[in-house]
C-alpha positions as CSV (number, residue, x, y, z in Angstrom):
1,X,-67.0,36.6,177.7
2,X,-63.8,34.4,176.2
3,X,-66.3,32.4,174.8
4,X,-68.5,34.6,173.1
5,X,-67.6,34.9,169.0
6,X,-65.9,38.3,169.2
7,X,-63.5,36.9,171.9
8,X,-63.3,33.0,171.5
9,X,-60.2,33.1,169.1
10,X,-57.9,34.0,172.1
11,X,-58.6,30.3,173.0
12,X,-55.8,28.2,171.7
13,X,-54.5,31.2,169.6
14,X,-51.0,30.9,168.2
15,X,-49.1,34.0,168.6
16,X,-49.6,37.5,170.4
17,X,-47.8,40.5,169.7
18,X,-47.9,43.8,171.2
19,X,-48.3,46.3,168.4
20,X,-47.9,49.7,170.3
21,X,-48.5,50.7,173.8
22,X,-51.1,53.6,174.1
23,X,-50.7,55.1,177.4
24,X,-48.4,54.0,180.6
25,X,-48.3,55.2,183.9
26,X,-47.2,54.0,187.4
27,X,-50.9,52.6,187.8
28,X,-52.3,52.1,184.7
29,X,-51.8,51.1,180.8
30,X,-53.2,50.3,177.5
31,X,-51.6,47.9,175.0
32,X,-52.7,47.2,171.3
33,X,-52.0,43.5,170.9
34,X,-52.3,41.4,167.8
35,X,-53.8,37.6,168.4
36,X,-53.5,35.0,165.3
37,X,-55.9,32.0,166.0
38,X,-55.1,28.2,165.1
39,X,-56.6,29.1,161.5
40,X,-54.3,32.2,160.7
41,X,-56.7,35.1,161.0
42,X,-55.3,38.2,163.0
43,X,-57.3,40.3,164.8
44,X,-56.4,43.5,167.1
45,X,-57.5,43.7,171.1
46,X,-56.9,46.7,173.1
47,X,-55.9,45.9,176.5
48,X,-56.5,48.1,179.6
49,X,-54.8,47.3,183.3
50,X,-54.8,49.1,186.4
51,X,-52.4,48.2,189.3
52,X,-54.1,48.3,192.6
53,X,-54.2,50.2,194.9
54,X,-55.2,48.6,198.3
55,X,-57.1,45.4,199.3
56,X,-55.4,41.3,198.8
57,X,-53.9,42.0,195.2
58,X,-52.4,45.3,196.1
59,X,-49.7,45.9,193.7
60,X,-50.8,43.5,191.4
61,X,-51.9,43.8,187.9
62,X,-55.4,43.5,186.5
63,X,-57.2,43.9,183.3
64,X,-60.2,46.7,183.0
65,X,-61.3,46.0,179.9
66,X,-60.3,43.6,176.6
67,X,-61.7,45.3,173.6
68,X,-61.4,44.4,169.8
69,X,-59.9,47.3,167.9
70,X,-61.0,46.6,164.3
C-alpha cells in the first residue's frame, strides 16, 4: 500500500503535522495530518487507531485505516 502513488510520498517525506484531531476516545481516534514530501507538495491523510483490547498488543496502538483527505 505505502508504495502505491496515492501513498508513496509518506516515504522519505519531510515534515508531518497534525492539523486537527477529529474524534478521541479512551480506545480509539482520528487525526488529520499534513505530510510534505522531499519535493514540497503537501497533501492531507486522515489517520484512524484503535487501542486493543485483548490478545499480544493489548494496550497498544494501531492504525485502522490511512486515508487521503483531499
Amino acid at each position: 500500500m505505502i508504495q502505491g502513488r496515492a501513498y508513496n510520498m509518506m516515504l522519505g517525506h519531510t515534515s508531518a503535522e497534525v492539523l486537527s484531531t477529529l474524534t478521541s476516545s479512551p480506545k480509539a481516534f482520528q487525526q488529520r495530518v499534513c505530510i510534505k514530501d522531499a519535493s514540497g507538495k503537501q497533501v492531507v491523510f486522515l489517520w484512524s487507531l484503535s487501542k486493543q483490547e485483548t490478545g499480544p498488543l493489548q494496550d497498544c496502538w494501531m492504525t485502522d485505516s490511512v486515508h487521503r483527505d483531499d
